[in-house]
C-alpha positions in Angstrom: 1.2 5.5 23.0 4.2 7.0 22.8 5.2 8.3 19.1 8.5 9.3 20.1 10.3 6.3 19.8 11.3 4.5 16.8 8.6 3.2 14.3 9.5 2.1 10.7 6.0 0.1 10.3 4.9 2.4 7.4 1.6 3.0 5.7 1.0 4.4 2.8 -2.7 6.2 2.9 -5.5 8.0 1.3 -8.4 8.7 1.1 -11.3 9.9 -0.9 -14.1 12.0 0.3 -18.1 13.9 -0.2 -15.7 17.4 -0.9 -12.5 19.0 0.2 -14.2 20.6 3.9 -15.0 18.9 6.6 -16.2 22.0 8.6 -18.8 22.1 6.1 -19.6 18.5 6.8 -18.0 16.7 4.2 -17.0 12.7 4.8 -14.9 10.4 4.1 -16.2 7.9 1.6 -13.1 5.4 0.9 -9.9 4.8 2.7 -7.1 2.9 1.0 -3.8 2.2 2.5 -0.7 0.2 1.4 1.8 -1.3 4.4 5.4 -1.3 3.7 8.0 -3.1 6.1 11.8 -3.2 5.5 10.6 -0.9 2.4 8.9 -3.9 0.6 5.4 -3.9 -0.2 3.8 -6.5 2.3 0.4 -7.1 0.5 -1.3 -6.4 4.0 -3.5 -3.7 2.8 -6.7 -1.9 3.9 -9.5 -0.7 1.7 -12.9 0.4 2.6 -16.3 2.0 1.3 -18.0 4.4 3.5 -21.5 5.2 3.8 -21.1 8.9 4.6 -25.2 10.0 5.5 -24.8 12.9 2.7 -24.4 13.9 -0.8 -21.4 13.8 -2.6 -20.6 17.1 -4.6 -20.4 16.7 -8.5 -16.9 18.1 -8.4 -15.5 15.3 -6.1 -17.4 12.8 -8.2 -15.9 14.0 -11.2 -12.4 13.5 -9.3 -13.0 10.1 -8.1 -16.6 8.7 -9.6 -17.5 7.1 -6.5 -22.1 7.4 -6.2 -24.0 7.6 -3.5 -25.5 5.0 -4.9 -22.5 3.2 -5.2 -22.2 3.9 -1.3 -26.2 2.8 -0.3 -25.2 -0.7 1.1 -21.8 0.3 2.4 -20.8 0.4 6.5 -20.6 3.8 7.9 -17.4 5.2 9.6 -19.0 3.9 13.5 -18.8 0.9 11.9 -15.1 0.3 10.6 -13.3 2.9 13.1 -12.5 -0.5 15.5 -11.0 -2.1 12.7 -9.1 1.0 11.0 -7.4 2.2 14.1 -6.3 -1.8 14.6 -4.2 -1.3 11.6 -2.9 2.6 11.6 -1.6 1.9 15.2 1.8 2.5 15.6 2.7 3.2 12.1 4.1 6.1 10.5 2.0 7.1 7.9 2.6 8.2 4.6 -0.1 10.7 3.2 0.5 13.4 0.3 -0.7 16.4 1.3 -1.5 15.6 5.0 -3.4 18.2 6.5 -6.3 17.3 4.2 -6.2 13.7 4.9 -5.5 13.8 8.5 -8.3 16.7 8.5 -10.6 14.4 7.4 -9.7 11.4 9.8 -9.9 13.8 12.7 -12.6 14.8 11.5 -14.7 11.4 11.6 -12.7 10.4 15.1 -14.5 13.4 16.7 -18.1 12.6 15.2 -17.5 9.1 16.3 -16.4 9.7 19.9 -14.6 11.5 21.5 -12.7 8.4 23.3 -11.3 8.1 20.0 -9.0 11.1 20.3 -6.7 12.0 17.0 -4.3 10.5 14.1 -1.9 12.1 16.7 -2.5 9.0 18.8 -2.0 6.6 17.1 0.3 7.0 14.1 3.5 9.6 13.2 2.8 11.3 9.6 5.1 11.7 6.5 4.0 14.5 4.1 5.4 13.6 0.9 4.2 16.8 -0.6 5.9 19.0 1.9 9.3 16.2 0.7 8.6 17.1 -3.2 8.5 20.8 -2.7 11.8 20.9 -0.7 13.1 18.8 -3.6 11.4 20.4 -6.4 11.0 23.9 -5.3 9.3 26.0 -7.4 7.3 22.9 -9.4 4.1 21.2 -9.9 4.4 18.1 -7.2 1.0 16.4 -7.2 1.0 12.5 -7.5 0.6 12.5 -11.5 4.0 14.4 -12.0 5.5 12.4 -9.2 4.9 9.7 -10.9 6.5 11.1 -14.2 9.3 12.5 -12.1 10.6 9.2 -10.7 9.1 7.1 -13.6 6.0 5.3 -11.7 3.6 4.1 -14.2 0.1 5.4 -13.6 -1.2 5.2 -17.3 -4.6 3.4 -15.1 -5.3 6.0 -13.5 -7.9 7.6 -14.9 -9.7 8.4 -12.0 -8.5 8.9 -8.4 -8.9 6.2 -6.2 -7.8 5.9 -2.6 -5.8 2.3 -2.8 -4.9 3.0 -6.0 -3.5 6.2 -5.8 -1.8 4.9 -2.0 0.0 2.3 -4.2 1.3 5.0 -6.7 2.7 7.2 -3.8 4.0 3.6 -2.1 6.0 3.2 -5.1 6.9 7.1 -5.3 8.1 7.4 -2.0 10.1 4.5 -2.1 12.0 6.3 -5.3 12.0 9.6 -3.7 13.6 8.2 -0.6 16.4 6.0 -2.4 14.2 3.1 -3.8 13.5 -0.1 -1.8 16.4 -1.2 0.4 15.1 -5.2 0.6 13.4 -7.8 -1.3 12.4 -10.2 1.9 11.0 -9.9 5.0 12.9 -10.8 8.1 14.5 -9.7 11.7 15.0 -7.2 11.4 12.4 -3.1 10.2 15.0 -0.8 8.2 13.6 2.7 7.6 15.4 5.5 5.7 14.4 8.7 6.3 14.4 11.5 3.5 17.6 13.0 4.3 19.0 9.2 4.1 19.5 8.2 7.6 18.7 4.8 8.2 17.2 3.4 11.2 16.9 -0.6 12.0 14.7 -1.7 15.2 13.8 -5.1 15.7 10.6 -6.2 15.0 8.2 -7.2 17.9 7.5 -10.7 18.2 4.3 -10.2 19.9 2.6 -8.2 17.5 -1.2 -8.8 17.1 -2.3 -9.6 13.5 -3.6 -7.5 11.4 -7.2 -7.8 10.6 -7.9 -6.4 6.8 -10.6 -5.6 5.4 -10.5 -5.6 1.2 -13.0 -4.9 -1.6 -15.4 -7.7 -2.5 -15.2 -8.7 -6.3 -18.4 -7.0 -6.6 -17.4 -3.7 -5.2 -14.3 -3.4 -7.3 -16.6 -4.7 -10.7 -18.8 -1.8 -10.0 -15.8 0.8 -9.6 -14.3 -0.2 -12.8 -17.7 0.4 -14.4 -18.5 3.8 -12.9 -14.4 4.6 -14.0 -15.1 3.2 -17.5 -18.4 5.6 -17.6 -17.3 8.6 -16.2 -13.4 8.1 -18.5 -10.4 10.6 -18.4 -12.3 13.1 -15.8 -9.5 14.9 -13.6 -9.9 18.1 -11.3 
């Protein structure tokens, strides 16, 4: 595809994963993602468990308290990668700290095939860290002070959590970038960039739908457990 022309289809991603190195063979164990178009919050979101065939270090556990046991009866990246790429195409997404992210998704795109290329392909990529640091030089700018910094409540998080923590940042970015610019869906895809250009394309009439793929009732009852067990625990 071509990811030079203009795309205001935005995601909102992130992920959790096994550790912070995928060259030592760490996976990606959930994907959460928030879609935003005309700046409003569509509700069309993605969130996934992955199997990821190893052990997850106690550090990242302690970050985002996601078992492997937890994980046991979950599909494995093969399995969703059809499904995930359906909905990242085209978009521009919206990651904090991108390289480790993308890293990651590059990562699993080569181990599944390598007909399945790169992020590159498929999506443009906002670093919202690399926009808080030209903001804020100098400062702390990880999600939790974001969030204090353009008055976000996160008082839930007590753990991190990929569509959790992709709805925080949603809500951030929209602040950091002059807050949402409309309340209804319509026509017309308006985009402002950082530096407060606007861009408005029409939307295409023929776009395929959007298959999602959410958290059963019983997934999410057994993260709020192991979040309620494992309390306050932060990096």
């Amino acid at each position: 595809m071509d990811n030079t022309t203009s795309n205001s289809r935005q995601i909102v991603l992130d992920t959790e994963t096994t550790g912070l190195e995928p060259s030592q063979g760490h996976r990606i164990i959930e994907i959460g993602c928030v879609e935003m178009i005309n700046r409003r919050l569509t509700g069309n979101n993605y969130h996934q468990y992955i199997h990821p065939d190893r052990e997850i270090d106690e550090g990242a556990l302690a970050v985002h308290g996601i078992s492997n046991e937890f994980l046991a009866d979950k599909p494995r990246f093969d399995d969703i990668i059809a499904d995930f790429i359906d909905y990242i195409d085209g978009a521009e997404l919206i990651i904090h700290n991108a390289p480790f992210d993308v890293g990651f998704m590059d990562h699993e795109f080569r181990l599944a095939g390598t007909q399945f290329g790169s992020t590159s392909d498929y999506c443009k990529v906002i670093d919202t860290l690399v926009m808080a640091r030209k903001m804020r030089p100098g400062k702390k700018n990880n999600l939790d002070v974001l969030c204090n910094e353009f008055e976000v409540s996160n008082a839930h998080r007590e753990l991190h959590g990929a569509l959790l923590d992709a709805e925080l940042l949603a809500e951030v970015y929209l602040r950091m970038t002059g807050g949402q610019s409309s309340l209804s869906l319509d026509a017309e895809d308006v985009s402002q960039s950082a530096d407060g250009v606007v861009t408005v394309k029409k939307l295409s009439a023929d776009r395929k739908p959007i298959r999602v793929v959410r958290a059963s009732e019983e997934e999410l009852q057994e993260h709020r457990r192991i979040v309620d067990k494992l309390g306050a625990a932060s990096w």
